[in-house]
N, C-alpha and C positions, 0 to 999 in steps of 0.2 A: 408877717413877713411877706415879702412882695417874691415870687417867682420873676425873673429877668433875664434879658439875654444876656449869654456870656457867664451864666452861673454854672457853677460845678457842683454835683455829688455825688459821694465816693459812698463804696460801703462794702458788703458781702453777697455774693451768690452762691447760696448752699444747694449742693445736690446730695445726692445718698454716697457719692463716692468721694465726696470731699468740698473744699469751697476755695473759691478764688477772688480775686480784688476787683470790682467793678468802678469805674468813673463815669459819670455821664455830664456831657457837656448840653447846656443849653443853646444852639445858637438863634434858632430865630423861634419867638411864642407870641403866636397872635389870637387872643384870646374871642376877639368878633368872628374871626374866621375858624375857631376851634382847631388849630392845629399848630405844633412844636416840630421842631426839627433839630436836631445835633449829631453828636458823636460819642459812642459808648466806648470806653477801652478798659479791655480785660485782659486782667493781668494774672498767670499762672505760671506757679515756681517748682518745677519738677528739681529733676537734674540741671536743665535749663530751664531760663526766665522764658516764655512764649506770652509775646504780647498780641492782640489781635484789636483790632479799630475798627468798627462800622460807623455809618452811616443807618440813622435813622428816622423815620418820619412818623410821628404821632395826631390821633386824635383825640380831642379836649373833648372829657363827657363833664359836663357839671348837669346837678339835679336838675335841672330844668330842659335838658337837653336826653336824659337819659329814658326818656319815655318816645321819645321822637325816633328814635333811630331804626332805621330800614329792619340792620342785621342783627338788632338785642337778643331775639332768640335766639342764634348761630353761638351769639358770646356769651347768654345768661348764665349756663353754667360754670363759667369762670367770674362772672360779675359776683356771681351765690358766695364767692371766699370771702367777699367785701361782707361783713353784716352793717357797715353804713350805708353801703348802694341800698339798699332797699327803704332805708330810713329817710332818704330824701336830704335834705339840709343844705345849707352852703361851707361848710366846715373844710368840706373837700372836693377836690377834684380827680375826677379818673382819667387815664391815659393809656388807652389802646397804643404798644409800640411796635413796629414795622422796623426791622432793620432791611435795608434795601441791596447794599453788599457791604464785601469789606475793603476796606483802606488799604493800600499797598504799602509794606515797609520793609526796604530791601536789607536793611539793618538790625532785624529781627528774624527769629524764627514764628512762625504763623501756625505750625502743627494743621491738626485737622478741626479745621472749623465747621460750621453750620448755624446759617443763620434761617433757615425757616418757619422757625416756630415765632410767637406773639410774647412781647412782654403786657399783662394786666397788673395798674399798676394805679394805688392811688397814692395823689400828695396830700396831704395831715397838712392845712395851715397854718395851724396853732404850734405845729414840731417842725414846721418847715422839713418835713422828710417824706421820702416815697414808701413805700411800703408796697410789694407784690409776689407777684411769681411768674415766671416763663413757662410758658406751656409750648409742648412739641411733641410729636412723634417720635416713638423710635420701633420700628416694625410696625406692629399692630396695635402697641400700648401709648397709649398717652402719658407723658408723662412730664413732671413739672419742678423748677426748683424756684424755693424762694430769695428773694431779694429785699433789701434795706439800705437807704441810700440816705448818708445824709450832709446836711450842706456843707460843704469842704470852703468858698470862701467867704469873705463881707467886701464889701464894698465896693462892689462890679462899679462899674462906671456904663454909660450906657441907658438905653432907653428902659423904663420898667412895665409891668403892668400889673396894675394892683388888682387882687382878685377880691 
C-alpha cells in the first residue's frame, strides 16, 4: 500500500483516564525530503462533543536514515518502544510528529488543549497502519499515551509515493 496525499487515518488514543477518536490527515509527504505534513482531529465525547484540529509537521526516519540523525539520542528512548527501529529493514517507516498549533473552530468547543508534547509513531507497510505513542510532560513526569491509526479511505485521487 502506498502512503499519499490526501489519505486519512482514524483510530484510538488511549491514556490511563480514558480514550478518544483520533484522525489524521495526510496533506503533503514528500518522501526525498523526509518530511509529512497534515491535520490531526481529535475527537472527545464528555457531556459534550469537544473537537480540536491541529496542524502538524513530521519527519520521515526510514532505516537508512535512522543512523544519521543529529538528535537520535535526545529520541532513542522513545525510538527503544519500536523493537523494529533497531532491526533495521524497509518494512517501516518512523515519524517524528510536531504539532505546531491548533485550528480555530468557532463552532466547537475546544476545552483545554495542549499541543507540546511529540507523537513517535511508525507506519507498518504491510497493515498500512500507524502504530505509537505521544509523549509529554506533565509536571515533572513523562508521560505517554498510545495510538493506532488506521486507514480510513481507498482511492485518494492525487499524487502518491510509493515507499
Amino acid at each position: 500500500m502506498n502512503l499519499e496525499n490526501g489519505s486519512k487515518y482514524s483510530g484510538r488514543q488511549l491514556s490511563s483516564t480514558g480514550s478518544f477518536n483520533l484522525v489524521m490527515k495526510i496533506d503533503n509527504l514528500n518522501l526525498d525530503e523526509n518530511i509529512m505534513c497534515g491535520t490531526l482531529n481529535i475527537y472527545k465525547s464528555n457531556s459534550k462533543i469537544i473537537q480540536i484540529s491541529t496542524y502538524f509537521e513530521a519527519r520521515v526516519i526510514g532505516s537508512e536514515m535512522a543512523t544519521k540523525l543529529k538528535d537520535l539520542e535526545s529520541d532513542g528512548v522513545n525510538w527503544e518502544k519500536f523493537p523494529e527501529f533497531s532491526k533495521g529493514g524497509d518494512e517501516c517507516l518512523y515519524f517524528r510528529i510536531k504539532e505546531l498549533f491548533i485550528l480555530p473552530n468557532m463552532n466547537l468547543e475546544q476545552g483545554e488543549a495542549s499541543i507540546d508534547g511529540f507523537y513517535y509513531c511508525c507506519y507498518y507497510k504491510n497493515l498500512d497502519c500507524f502504530m505509537g505513542r505521544y509523549f509529554y510532560k506533565c509536571g515533572e513526569k513523562n508521560m505517554s499515551q498510545q495510538i493506532l491509526l488506521e486507514r480510513q479511505d481507498e482511492g485518494i485521487s492525487g499524487s502518491a509515493c510509493i515507499i
